[in-house]
N, C-alpha and C positions, 0 to 999 in steps of 0.2 A: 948578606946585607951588613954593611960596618955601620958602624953607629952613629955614622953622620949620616947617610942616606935621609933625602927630607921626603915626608908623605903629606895627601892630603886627603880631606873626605871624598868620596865617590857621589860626586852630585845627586844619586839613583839611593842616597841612605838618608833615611830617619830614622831620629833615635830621641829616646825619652827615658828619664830615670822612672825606675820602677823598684820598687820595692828597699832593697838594699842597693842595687846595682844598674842595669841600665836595660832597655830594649831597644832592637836593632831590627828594621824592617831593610831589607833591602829589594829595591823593587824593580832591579834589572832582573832577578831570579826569583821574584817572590819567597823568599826567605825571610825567616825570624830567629834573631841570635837573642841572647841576654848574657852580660856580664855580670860577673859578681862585682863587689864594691871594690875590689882591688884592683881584675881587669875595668871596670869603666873608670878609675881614677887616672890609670896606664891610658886611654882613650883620650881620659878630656885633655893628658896634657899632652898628648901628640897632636889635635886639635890645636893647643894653646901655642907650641912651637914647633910645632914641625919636624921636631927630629927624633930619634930616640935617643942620638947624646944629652940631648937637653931635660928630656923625662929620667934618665938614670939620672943627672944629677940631682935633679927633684926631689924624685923620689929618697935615694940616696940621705937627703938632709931631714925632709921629712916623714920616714919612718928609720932614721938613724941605721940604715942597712951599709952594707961592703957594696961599693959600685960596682968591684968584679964580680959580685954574684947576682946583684940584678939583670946585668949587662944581659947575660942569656937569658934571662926571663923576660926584657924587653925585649928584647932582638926575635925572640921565639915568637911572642904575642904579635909585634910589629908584622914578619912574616905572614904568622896568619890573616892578619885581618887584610893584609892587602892580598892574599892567594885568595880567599871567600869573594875581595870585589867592596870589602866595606870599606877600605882605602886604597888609593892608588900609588905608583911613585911619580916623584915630580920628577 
């Protein structure tokens, strides 16, 4: 996946902040994820835009990181959640 690829939520997931981080039911597969506060920050703003170019830059500005090193940590994260079913691609 390059880093424009746009995703969106899997009509079949709820999800709720919990604790630090997030819960993720997904109820195609009866499944429960939870992210930590990092991956569900990485969540909400692929929710918010759609892409994971747009979450690295985000990210990028607000925890003062190197894009090219987020890039595989989104791109990694992105991957999974749409292999799991918690997002799809559009």
């Amino acid at each position: 996946m390059s880093g424009t690829g746009s995703v969106d939520l899997n009509t079949e997931v709820l999800y709720k902040p919990f604790r630090d981080g997030l819960l993720l039911l997904n109820l195609g597969d009866q499944r429960i994820y939870y992210m930590n506060s990092i991956a569900s920050r990485m969540w909400t703003l692929l929710l918010e835009h759609g892409t994971p170019s747009a979450v690295i830059r985000d990210l990028a500005v607000e925890y003062a990181a190197d894009e090219t090193l987020l890039q595989k940590d989104v791109e990694m994260v992105t991957l999974e959640l749409v292999r799991t079913g918690l997002l799809k691609n559009c």
